[in-house]
N, C-alpha and C positions, 0 to 999 in steps of 0.2 A: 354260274347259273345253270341248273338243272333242266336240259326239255326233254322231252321223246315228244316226236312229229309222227304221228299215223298218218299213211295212206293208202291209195288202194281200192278204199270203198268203193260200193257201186249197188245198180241193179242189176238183177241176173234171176234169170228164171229156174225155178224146181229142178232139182237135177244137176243142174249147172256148177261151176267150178267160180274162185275168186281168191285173190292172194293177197293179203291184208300185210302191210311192211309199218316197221316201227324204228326210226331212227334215235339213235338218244345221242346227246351231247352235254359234257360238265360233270358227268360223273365217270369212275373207271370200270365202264361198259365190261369190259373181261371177268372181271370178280363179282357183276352184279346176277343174281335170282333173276330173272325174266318171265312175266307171267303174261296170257291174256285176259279178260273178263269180258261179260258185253250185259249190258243192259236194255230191254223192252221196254216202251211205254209202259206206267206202272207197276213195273214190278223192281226189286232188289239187282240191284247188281251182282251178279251170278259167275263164277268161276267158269273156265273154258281150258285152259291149260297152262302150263309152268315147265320151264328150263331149266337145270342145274347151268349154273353160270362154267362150267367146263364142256357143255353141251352132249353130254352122255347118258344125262337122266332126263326124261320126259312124263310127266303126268297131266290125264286128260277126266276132265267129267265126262262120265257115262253117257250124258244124251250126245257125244261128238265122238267118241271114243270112235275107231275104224274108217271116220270121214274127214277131221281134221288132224294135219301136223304140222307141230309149232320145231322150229328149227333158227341158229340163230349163226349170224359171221360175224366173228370178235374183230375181225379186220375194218370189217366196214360198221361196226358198230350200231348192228341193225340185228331185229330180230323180227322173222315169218309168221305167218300163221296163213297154212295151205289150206283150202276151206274145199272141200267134192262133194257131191252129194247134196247140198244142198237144199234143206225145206224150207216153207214156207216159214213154220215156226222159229229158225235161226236169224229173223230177221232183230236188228238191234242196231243200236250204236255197241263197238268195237272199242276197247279201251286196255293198254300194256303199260304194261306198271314195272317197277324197278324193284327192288330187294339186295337185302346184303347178302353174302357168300353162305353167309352159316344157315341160313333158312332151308331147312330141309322140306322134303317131298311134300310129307303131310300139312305141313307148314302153308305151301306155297299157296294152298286153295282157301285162304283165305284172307279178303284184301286188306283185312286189318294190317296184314303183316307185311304190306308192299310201303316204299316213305314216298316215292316218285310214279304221277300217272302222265300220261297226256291227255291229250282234249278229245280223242275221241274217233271215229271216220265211221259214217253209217255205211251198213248192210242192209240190202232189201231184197228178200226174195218173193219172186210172186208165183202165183200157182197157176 
């Protein structure tokens, strides 16, 4: 059986820093795509960033690009997302999703293409 367990969330205020962790278990973690996404009250579940499953290649959307880095350890079968800077507007539930090895860059920002999520860990930032 497939999980990834997020944790981490929290509140934290404008500016502020937070470090969001994603464990997975049942699948072989080292050959998997690793992506984040997060979703706001009514809107689309939104891309955030993606890992090449050998950890060398990193892609981020634009609105986090220079404030967040996703980073991941094949050992302990977990993957980051460093969050600085911190706005108001990143405030979401937090959600890492699994993928197969072949899923390239351009690929990765889109969650159609992830087979494994987790439940979730909300972020709140207040201004």
């Amino acid at each position: 059986q497939v999980q990834l367990a997020e944790s981490g969330g929290g509140l934290v205020q404008a500016g502020g820093s937070l470090r969001i962790s994603c464990v997975v278990s049942g699948l072989t973690f080292s050959t998997s795509v690793m992506g984040w996404f997060r979703q706001a009250p009514g809107k689309d579940r939104e891309f955030v960033a993606t890992i090449s499953w050998v950890g060398t290649s990193t892609t981020y959307a634009d609105s986090v690009k220079g404030r967040f880095t996703i980073s991941r350890d094949n050992a302990k079968n977990t993957v980051y997302l460093q969050m600085n800077s911190l706005k108001p507007e990143d405030t979401a539930v937090y959600y890492c999703a699994a993928g197969g090895r072949s899923m390239t860059d351009y690929e990765g920002r889109y969650k159609e293409k992830y087979n494994y999520w987790g439940q979730g860990t909300q972020v709140t930032v207040s201004s």
